[in-house]
FIFI-119767 format. One record per residue (C-alpha): x, y, z. Coordinates in Angstrom, 1 decimal, always signed. Layout:
REC; x; y; z
REC; X; Y; Z
...
//
This chain:
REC; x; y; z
REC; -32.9; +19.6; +16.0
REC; -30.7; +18.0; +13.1
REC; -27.8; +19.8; +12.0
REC; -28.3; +18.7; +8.6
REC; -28.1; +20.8; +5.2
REC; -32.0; +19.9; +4.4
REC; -32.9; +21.6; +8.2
REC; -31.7; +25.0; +7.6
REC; -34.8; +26.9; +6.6
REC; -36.6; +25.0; +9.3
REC; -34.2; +25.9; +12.0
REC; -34.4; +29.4; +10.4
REC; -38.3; +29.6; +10.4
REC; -38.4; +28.0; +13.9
REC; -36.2; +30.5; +15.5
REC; -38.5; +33.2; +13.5
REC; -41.1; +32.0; +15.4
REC; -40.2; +32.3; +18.9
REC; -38.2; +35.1; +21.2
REC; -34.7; +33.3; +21.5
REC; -32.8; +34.2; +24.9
REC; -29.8; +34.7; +23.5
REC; -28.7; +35.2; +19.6
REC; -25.1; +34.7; +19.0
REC; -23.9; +36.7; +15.1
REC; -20.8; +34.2; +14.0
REC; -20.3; +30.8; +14.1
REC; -16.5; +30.3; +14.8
REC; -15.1; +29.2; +17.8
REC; -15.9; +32.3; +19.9
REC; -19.6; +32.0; +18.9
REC; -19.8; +27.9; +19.1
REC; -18.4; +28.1; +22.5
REC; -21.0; +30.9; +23.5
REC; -23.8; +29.0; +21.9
REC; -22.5; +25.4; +24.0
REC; -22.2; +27.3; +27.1
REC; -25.5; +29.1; +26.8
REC; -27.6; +25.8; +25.7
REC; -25.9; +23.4; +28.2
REC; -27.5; +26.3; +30.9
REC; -30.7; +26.2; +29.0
REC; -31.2; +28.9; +27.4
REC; -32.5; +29.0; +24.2
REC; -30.2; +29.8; +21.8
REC; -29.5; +30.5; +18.1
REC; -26.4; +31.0; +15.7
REC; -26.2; +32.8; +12.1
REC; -23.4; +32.3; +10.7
REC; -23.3; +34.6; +7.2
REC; -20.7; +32.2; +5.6
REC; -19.5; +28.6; +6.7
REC; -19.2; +27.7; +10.6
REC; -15.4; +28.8; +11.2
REC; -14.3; +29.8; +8.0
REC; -12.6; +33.0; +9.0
REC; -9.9; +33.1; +11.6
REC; -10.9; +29.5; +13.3
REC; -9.8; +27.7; +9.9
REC; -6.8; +30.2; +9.7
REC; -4.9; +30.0; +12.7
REC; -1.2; +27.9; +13.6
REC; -3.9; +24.9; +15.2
REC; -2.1; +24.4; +17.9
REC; -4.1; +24.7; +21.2
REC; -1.2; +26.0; +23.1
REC; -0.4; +28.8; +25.9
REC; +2.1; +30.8; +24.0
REC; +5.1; +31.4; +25.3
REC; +5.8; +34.7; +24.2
REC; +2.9; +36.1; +26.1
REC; +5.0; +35.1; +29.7
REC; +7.8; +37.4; +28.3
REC; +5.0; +39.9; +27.8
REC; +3.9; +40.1; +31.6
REC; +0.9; +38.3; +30.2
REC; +1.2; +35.6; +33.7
REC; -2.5; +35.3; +33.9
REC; -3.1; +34.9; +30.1
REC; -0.7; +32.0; +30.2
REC; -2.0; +30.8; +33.6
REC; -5.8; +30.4; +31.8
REC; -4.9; +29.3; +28.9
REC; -2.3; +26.5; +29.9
REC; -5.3; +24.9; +31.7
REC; -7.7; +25.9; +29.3
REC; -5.5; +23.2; +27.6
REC; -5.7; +20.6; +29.8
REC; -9.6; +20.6; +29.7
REC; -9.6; +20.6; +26.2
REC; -7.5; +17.5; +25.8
REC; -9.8; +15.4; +28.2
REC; -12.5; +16.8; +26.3
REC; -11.9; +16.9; +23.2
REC; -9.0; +13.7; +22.8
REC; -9.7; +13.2; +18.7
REC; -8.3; +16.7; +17.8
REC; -6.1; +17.8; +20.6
REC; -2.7; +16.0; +19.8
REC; +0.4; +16.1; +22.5
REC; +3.3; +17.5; +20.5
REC; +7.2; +17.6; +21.3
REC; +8.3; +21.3; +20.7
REC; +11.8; +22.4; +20.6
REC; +13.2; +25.8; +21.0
REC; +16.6; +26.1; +19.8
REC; +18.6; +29.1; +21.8
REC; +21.0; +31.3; +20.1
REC; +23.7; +33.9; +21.4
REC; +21.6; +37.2; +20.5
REC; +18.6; +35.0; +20.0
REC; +15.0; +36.1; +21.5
REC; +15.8; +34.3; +24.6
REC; +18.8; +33.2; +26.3
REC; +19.7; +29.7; +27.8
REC; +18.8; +30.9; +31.4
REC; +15.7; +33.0; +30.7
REC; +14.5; +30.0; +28.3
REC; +15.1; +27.5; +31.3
REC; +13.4; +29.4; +33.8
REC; +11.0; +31.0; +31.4
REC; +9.9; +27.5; +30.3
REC; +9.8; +26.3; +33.7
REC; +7.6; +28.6; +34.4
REC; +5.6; +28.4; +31.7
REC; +5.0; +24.3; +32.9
REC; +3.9; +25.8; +36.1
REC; +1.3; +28.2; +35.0
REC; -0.4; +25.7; +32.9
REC; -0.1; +22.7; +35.4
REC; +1.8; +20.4; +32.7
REC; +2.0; +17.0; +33.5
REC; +5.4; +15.8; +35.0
REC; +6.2; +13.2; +32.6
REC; +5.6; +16.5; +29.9
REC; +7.6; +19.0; +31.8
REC; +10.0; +21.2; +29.7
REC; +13.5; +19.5; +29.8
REC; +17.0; +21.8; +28.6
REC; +19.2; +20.6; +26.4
REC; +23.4; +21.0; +25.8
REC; +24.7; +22.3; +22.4
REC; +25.4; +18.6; +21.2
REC; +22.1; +17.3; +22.6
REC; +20.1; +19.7; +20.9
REC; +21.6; +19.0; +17.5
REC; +21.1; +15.1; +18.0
REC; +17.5; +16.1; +18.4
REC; +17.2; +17.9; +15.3
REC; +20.4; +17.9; +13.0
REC; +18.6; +19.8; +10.4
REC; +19.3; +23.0; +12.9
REC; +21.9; +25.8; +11.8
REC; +25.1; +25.4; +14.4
REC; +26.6; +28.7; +14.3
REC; +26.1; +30.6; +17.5
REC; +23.3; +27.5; +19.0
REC; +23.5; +27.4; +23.0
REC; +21.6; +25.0; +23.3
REC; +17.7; +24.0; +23.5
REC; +14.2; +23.5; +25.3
REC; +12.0; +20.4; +24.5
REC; +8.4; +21.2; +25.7
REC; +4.8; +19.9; +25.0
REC; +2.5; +21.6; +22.8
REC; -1.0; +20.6; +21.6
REC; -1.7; +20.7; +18.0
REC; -5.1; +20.5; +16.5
REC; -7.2; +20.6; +13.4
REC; -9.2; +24.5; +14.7
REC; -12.0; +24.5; +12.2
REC; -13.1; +20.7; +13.1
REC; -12.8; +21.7; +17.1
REC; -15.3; +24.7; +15.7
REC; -17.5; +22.5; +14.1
REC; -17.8; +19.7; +16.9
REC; -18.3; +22.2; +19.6
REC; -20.8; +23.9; +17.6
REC; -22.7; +20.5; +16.9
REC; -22.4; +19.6; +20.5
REC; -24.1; +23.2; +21.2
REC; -26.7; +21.8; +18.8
REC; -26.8; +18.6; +20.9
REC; -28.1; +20.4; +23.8
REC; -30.7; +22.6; +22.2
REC; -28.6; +25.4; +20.7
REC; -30.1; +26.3; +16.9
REC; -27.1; +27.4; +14.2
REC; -27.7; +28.3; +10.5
REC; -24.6; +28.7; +8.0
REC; -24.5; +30.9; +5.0
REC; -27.5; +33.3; +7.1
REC; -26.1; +37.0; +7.0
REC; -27.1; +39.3; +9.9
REC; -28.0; +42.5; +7.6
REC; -30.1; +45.0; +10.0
REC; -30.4; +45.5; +13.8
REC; -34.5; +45.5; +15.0
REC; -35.4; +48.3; +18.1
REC; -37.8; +48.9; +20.1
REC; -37.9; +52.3; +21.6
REC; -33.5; +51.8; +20.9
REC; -33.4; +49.1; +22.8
REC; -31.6; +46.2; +20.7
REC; -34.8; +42.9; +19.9
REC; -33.6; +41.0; +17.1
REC; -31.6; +41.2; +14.4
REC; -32.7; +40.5; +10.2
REC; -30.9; +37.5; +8.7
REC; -30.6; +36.6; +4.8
REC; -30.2; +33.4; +3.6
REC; -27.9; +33.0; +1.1
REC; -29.2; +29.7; +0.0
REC; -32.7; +30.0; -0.2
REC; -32.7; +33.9; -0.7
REC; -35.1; +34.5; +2.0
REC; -35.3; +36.8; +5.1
REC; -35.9; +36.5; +8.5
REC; -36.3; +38.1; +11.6
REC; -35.0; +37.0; +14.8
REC; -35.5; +38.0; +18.1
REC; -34.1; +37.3; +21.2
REC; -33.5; +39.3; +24.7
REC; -29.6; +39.4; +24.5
REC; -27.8; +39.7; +21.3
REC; -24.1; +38.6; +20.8
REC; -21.8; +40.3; +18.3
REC; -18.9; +37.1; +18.0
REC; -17.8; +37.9; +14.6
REC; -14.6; +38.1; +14.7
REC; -12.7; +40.7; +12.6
REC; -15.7; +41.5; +11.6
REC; -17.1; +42.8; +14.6
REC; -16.3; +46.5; +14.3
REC; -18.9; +46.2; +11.4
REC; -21.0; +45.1; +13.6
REC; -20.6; +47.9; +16.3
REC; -20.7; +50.5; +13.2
REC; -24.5; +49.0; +11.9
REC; -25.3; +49.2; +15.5
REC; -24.0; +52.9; +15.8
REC; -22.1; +52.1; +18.6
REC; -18.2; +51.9; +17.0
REC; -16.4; +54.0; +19.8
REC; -13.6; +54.3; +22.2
REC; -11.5; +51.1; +21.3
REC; -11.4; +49.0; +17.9
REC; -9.8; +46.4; +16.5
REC; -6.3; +46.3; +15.2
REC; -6.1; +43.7; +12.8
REC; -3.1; +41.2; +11.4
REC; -2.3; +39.1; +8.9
REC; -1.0; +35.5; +9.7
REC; +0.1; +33.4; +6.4
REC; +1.0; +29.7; +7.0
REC; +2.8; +27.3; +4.1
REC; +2.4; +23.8; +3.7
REC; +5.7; +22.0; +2.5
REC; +5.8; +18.0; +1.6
REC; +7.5; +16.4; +4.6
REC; +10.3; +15.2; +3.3
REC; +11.6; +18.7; +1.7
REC; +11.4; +19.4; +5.7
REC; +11.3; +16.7; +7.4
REC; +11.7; +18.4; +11.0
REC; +12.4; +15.6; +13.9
REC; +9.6; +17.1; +15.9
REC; +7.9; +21.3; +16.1
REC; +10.1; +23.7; +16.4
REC; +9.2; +27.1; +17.4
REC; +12.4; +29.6; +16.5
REC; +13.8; +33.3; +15.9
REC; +13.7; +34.6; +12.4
REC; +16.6; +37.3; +11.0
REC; +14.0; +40.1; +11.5
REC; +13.5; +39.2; +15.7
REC; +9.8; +37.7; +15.6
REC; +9.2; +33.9; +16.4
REC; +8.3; +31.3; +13.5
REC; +7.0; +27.4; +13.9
REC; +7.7; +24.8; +12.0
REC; +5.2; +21.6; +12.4
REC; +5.4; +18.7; +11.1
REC; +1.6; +16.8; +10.6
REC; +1.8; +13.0; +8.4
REC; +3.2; +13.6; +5.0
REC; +3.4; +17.4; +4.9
REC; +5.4; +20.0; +7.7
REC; +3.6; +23.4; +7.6
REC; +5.3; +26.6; +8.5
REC; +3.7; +29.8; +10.2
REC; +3.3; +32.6; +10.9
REC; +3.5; +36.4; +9.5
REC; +1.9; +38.8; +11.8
REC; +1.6; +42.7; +9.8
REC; -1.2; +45.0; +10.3
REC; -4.4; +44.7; +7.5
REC; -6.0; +47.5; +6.8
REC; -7.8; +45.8; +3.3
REC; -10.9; +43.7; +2.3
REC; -11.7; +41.4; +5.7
REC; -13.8; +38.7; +3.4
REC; -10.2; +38.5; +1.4
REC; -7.4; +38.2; +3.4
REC; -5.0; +36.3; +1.1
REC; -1.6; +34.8; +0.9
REC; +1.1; +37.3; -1.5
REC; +4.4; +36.3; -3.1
REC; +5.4; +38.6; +0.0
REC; +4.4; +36.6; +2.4
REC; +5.6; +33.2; +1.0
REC; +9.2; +34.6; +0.6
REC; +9.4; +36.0; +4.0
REC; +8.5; +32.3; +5.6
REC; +10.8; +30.3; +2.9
REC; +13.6; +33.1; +4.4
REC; +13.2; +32.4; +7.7
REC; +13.2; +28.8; +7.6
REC; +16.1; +28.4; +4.9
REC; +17.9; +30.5; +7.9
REC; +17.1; +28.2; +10.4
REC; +17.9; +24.9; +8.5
REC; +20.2; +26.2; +6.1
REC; +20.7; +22.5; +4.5
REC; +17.2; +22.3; +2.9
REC; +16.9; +25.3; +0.6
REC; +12.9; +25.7; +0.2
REC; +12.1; +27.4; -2.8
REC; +9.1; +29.0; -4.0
REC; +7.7; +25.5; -6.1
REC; +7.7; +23.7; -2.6
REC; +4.9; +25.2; -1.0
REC; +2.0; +23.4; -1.8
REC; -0.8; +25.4; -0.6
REC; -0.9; +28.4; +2.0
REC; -3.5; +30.2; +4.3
REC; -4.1; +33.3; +5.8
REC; -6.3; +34.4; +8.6
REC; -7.1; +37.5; +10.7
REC; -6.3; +38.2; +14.0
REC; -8.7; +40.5; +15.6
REC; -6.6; +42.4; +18.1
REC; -7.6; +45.3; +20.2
REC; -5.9; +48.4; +19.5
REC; -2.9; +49.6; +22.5
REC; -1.7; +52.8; +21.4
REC; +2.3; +52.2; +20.5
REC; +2.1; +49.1; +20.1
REC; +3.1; +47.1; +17.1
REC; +1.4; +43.7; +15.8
REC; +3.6; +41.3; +17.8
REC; +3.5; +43.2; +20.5
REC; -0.1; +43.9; +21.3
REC; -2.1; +41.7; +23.6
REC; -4.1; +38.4; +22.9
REC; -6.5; +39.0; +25.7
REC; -10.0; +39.0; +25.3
REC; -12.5; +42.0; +26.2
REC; -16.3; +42.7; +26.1
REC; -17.9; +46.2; +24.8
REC; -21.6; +47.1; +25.6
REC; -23.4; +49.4; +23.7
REC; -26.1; +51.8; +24.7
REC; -28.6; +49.6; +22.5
REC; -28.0; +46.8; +24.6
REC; -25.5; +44.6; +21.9
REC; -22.8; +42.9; +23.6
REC; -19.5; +42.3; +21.6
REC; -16.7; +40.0; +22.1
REC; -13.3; +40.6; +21.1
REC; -9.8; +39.6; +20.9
REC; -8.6; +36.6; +22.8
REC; -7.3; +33.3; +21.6
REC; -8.3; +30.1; +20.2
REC; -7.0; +28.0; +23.6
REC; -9.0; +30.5; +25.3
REC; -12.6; +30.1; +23.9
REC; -14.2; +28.3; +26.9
REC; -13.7; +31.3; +29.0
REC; -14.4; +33.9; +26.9
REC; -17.8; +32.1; +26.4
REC; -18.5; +31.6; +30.2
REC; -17.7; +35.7; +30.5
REC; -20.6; +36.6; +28.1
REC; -22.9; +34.0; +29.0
REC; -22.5; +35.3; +32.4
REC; -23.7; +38.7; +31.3
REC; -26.3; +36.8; +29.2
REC; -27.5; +35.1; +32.5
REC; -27.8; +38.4; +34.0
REC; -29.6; +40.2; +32.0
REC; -32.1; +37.6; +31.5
REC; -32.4; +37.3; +35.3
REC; -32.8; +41.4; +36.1
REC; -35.1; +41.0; +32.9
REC; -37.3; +38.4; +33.4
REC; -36.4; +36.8; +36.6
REC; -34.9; +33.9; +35.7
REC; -31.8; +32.1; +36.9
REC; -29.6; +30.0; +35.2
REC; -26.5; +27.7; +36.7
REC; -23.0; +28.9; +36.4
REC; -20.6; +27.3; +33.5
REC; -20.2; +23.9; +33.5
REC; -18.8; +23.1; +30.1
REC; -15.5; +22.0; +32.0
REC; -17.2; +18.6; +32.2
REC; -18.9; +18.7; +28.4
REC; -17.3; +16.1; +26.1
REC; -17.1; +17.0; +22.7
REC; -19.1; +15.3; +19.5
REC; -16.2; +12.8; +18.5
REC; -14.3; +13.0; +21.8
REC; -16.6; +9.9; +23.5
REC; -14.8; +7.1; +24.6
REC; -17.7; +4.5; +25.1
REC; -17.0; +3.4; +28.2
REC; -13.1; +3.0; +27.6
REC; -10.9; +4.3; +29.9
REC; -8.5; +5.4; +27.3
REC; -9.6; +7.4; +24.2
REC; -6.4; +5.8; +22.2
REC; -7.9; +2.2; +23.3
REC; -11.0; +3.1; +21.8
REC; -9.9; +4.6; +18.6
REC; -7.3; +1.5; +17.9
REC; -11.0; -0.5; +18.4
REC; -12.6; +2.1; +16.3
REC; -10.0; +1.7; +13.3
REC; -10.2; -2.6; +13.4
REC; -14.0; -2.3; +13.5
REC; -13.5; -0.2; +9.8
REC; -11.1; -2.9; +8.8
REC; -13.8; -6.1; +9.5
REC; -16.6; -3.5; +7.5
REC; -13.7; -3.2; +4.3
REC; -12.8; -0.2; +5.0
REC; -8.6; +0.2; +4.0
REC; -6.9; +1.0; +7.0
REC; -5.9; +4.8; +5.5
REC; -8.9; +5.6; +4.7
REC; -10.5; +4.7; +8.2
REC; -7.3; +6.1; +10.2
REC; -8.0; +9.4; +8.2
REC; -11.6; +9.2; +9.3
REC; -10.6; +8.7; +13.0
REC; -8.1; +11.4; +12.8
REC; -10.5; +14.0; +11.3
REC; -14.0; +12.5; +13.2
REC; -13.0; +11.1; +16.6
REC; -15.7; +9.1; +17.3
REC; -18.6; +10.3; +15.0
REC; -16.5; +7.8; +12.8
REC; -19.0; +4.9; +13.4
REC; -21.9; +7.4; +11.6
REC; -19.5; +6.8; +8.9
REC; -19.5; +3.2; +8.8
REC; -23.3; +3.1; +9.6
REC; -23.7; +4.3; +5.7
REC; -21.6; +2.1; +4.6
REC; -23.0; -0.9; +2.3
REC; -21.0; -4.6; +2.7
REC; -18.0; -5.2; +1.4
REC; -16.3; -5.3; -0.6
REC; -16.2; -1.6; -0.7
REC; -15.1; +0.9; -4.0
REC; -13.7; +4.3; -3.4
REC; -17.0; +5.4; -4.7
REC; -18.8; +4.3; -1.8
REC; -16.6; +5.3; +0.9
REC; -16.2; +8.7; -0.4
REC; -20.4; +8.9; -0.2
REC; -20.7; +7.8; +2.8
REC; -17.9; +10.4; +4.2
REC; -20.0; +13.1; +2.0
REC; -23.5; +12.1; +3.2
REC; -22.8; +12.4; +6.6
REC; -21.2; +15.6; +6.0
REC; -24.0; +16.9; +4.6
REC; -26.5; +15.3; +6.9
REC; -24.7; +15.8; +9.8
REC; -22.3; +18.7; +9.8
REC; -24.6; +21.0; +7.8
REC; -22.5; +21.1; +4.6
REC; -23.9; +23.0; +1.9
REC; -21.2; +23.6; -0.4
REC; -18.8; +21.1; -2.1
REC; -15.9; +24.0; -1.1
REC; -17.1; +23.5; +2.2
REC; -16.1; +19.6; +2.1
REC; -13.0; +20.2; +0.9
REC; -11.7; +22.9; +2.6
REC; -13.6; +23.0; +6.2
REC; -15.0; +19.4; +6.7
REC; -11.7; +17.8; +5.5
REC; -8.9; +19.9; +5.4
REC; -7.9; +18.7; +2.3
REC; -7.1; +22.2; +0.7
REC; -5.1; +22.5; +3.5
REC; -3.2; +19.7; +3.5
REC; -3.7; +17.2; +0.4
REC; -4.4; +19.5; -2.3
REC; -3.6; +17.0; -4.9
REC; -6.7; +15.0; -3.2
REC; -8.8; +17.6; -3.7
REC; -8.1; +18.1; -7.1
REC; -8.3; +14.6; -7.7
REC; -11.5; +14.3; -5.6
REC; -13.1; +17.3; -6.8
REC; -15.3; +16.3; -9.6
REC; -16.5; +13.6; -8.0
REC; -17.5; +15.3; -5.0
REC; -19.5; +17.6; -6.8
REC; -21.3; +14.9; -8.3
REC; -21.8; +12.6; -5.2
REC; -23.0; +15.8; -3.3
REC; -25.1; +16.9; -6.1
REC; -26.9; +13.1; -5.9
REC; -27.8; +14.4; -2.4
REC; -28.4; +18.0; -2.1
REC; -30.4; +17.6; -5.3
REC; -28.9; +19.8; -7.5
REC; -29.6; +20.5; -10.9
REC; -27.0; +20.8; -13.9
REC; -26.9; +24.4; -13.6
REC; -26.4; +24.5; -9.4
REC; -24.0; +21.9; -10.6
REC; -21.8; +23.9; -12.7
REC; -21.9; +26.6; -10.5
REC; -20.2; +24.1; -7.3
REC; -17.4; +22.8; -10.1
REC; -17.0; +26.8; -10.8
REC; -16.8; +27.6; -7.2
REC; -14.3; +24.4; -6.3
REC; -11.5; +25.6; -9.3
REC; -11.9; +29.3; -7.9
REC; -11.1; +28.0; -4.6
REC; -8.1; +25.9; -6.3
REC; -6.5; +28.6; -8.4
REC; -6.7; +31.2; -4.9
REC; -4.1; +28.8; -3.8
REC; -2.4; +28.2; -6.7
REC; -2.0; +32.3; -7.9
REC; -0.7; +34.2; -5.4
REC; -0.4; +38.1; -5.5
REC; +2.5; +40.0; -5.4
REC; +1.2; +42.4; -2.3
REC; -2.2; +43.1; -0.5
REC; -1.8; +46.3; -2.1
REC; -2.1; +44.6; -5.3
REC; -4.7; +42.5; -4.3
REC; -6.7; +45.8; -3.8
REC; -6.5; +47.3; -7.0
REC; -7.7; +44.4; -8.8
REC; -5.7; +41.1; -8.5
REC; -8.0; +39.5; -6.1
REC; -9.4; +36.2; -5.3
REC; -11.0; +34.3; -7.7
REC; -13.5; +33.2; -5.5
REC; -17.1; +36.0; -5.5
REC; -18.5; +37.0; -2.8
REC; -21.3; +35.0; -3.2
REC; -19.7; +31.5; -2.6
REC; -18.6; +32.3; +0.6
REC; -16.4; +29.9; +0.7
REC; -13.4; +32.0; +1.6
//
């Protein structure tokens, strides 16, 4: 089945005409990793999606695949245990997108943690996640650490821990495992809205979709339905009339993006802030980025935006900790926020509550997943496909194998025979070069594509080649390839550049419209509609709200419901 942007009704109507084993409601990295696990057993799967494949909290988090720290000083040994080699399976798996990174943690007298809970703590930490000896934690004197970053305020400094973390880009991790789900069978529709639940007797068969491109409806059965949505998943349990006994406490992360050289950090740096919590700077190419808040939200889910409060609390923070730069307000350059669906713990406040993972059953037979982390998604999928496996075996009889998506490589993550995945993507990058592709342009592609890089150059005509014509072939394999319907969704979600080259995606933005409009076949009016939708996205980052509160009474995102593109 193509994961194309033409397919969608037909995947739709083909999953409308069959009972499905399993049907999986959300299409971020919970719901991707469900639907690869599921389809690599066999089972015949489906994914709706009701706006763009990880654009809620799997585009929103700190993208590092890491095993958090912090959780060891919670008690959380397990968490870190799972995660840490969660980690290590991920960067053998998935080599384009999961980067080694050199994190520091400065130590301070009074600080979070002190020189010999740090060096034991990070010791630790190395041995719960079975880090490789050459990228074992090593502690550093006063004078060492400042030599590793001199940006670093002095006064009261103990010292430092260098570490290894992973950094990644999350929402292209999403959409590669979700097209290697589709690779092995799996069927997954964006911008199709699970609206009603379908019983039999109050037993949960199927579930009614909308398409929000077409305008049609469809129902879809299946034996075992999934509720992976996210923070949207108590809405879910409340459709379902089964929203009891525990729900989800959500928070608000905010992130900044800063030019590099306004903070140009030596390496990460993960440090206290004047209030007690724990902030990360990260430097990626020409821009460092900065995160994260974490207060409880309690206001629109589809809206969770960045506020003047917010952006002062990070510059704070930071301007503390490298008192020599002096961010100000006109050096951020674009921001996001994101949702962390948490499970409520009676006491407990946002920092302190737990990032584990659990699964609800309702008396109709839904099964919901919530909680967890991003590093973690691979076993939080193998738990519910589990359950999926026996249900469909006490059922119908049938057995599937146990999880095996330890071994899966990812769509971009192949290495063609080559031992080394950086052998292959130096070969990679001077087979561009020979086809005329500039050696930015094609190192950007590698960096964002891995290996579905040579689909690229496939579309590509002889060179000499015009900006034109690489820019078309990047959009039509987006579009016939990675299911892009939206010219919000190639800019944002396909190639970060909201994220982190705004000024290319205002520069790029008309002509993107018009190069996806040649092949989505748009008219003028659909036409106007994408350049309306692309600015609303645009001026969301560039207007920021004083407070959430605010944002609820009326000073809200520019961009409608409708576009889904937030």
């Amino acid at each position: 089945m193509k994961f194309s942007a033409s397919s969608r009704l037909a995947v739709l109507q083909e999953m409308a005409g069959e009972t499905l084993d399993l049907l999986v409601i959300g299409g971020g990295i919970t719901g991707a990793g469900i639907a690869l696990d599921a389809s690599v057993r066999s089972m015949k799967v489906g994914v709706v999606e009701k706006a763009d494949f990880g654009s809620g909290t799997s585009s929103r988090s700190t993208k590092l695949i890491h095993g958090g720290l912090r959780y060891l000083k919670q008690g959380e040994v397990k968490l870190v245990r799972e995660v840490g080699r969660e980690r290590a399976i991920l960067y053998k798996n998935a080599p384009h997108l999961v980067i080694p990174a050199p994190m520091l943690l400065p130590i301070y007298q009074g600080g979070t943690y002190g020189y010999l809970a740090s060096s034991v703590g990070l010791y630790l930490y190395d041995l719960l996640a079975g880090v490789e000896r050459t990228e074992r934690r090593k502690m550093l004197s006063r004078d060492e650490t400042i030599r590793q970053e001199p940006l670093l305020k002095r006064d009261r400094l103990k010292g430092g821990g260098l570490y290894v973390e992973y950094r990644t880009d999350d929402a292209r991790l999403t959409l590669d495992i979700m097209k290697t789900a589709v690779a092995h069978g799996a069927r997954a529709v964006n911008y199709a809205e699970a609206r009603q639940f379908l019983y039999d007797n109050g037993r949960l068969t199927g579930v009614r979709v909308a398409d929000g491109v077409s305008g049609r409806t469809f129902d879809l059965y299946a034996t075992c339905v999934v509720n992976a949505a996210g923070p949207w998943v108590d809405e879910l349990r409340r459709l379902d009339g089964s929203l009891a006994g525990k729900r989800l406490y959500l928070t608000k992360g905010v992130h900044l993006v800063v030019a590099y050289d306004r903070l140009p950090v030596a390496q990460s740096a993960y440090f206290d802030t004047p209030d007690g919590r724990m902030v990360f700077v990260i430097p990626r190419g020409t821009i460092t980025y900065i995160g994260t808040t974490d207060t409880p939200y309690r206001h629109d889910i589809d809206q969770p935006r960045t506020t003047v409060e917010d952006r002062d609390y990070l510059l704070r923070a930071v301007n503390a900790m490298f008192p020599d730069v002096r961010l100000k307000p006109r050096d951020v350059l674009s921001h996001w926020a994101g949702l962390r669906p948490l499970i409520y713990e009676e006491g407990k406040g946002p920092s302190e509550l737990s990032r584990k993972d659990e699964v609800f059953h309702s008396p109709s037979g839904l099964i919901t997943i919530a909680g967890g982390k991003l590093t973690g998604f691979r076993k939080m999928a193998e738990k519910v496909v589990d359950l999926v496996a026996q249900t469909l075996r006490e059922r119908e009889g049938r057995s599937f194998p146990g999880c095996t998506t330890d071994r899966i490589v990812i769509s971009g993550g192949e290495r063609h025979g080559r031992e080394r995945y950086e052998d292959w993507k130096r070969e990679m990058l001077r087979l561009g070069v020979e086809k005329g592709v500039d050696r930015e342009t094609a190192q950007e592609w590698l960096d964002t594509y891995g290996t579905n890089t040579l689909r690229i150059y496939d579309r590509l005509p002889g060179p000499p080649l015009t900006p034109e014509q690489l820019l078309r072939a990047q959009i039509q394999y987006a579009v016939e390839e990675e299911m892009t319907v939206h010219a919000v969704d190639f800019l944002r979600l396909r190639t970060g550049w909201t994220y982190f080259q705004l000024h290319k995606a205002e520069e790029q933005a008309e002509r993107v419209v018009r190069l996806m409009a040649d092949e989505r076949k748009w008219d003028a009016a659909e036409a106007a509609r994408q350049r309306e939708m692309v600015a609303r996205l645009i001026a969301s980052i560039r207007q920021l709200p004083e407070s959430d509160e605010a944002l609820e009474e009326g000073t809200r995102c520019p961009l409608d419901r409708e576009s889904r593109c937030n």
